[in-house]
N, C-alpha and C positions, 0 to 999 in steps of 0.2 A: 504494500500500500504506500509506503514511505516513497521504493523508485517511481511509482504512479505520478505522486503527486512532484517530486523532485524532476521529472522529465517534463510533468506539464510546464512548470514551472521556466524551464530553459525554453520548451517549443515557443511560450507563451512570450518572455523576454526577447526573443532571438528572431520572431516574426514581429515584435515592434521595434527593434531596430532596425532589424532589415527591409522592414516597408517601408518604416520613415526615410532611410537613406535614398529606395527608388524612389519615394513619391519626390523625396529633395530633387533629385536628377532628373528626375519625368519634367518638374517646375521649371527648371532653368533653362532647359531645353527650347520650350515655345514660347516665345515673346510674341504677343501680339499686341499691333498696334490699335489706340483706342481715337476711334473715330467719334466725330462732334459733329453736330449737326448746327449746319449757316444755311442765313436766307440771305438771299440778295434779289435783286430788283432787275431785269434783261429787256430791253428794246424789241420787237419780235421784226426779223426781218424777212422779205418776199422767201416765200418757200419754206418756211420754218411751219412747223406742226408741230402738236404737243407731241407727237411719238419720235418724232428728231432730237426738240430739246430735251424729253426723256434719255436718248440714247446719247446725249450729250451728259447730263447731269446725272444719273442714275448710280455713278461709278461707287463701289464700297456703302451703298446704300443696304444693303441685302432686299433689294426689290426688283422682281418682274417690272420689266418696259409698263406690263398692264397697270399695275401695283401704282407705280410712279406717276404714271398718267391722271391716273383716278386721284392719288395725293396733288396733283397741280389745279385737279379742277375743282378738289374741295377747298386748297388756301384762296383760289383765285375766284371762289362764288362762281364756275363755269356750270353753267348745264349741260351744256354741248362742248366737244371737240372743234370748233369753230375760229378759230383765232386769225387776227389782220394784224397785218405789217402795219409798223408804226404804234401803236398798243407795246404796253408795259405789261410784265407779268413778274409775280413772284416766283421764283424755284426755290428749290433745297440744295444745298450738296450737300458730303459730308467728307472731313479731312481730316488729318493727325494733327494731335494737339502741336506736332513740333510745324507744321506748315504754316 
């Protein structure tokens, strides 16, 4: 009973070290970068569509072209996909804090 409990003991010590040291290693391993989300204000010029400016601005969003579109025409009060050259629009990006 004694070795029982003396082995659980090591399995028990020796599985928290050694997970904590790979979880330490698994951690350092992936750095990712932490994107922010900015709005800015864009002129719309001839031939521009909200699914161009999507495929312009969408980058590091985690969003479908669809996704994006539908968030431009909710900031912008759009009902329609309709937009004229000359017309101001709100978009989103998003970038690294270090940008």
């Amino acid at each position: 009973m004694k070795k029982l409990i003396a082995l659980s003991l090591v399995v028990l010590l020796g599985s928290h070290f050694f997970g904590n040291s790979i979880m330490n290693a698994l951690a350092g391993e992936t750095e990712t970068l932490a994107f922010e989300k900015y709005y800015t204000s864009i002129e719309i010029q001839k031939g521009d569509s909200l699914w161009s400016i999507a495929g312009s601005y969408l980058e590091n969003s985690g969003m479908t072209t669809a996704q994006y579109v539908k968030e431009l025409k909710n900031i912008n009060g759009l009902k329609e996909d309709t937009i004229h050259s000359g017309q101001y629009l709100t978009v989103v990006y998003f970038a690294s804090e270090s940008n």
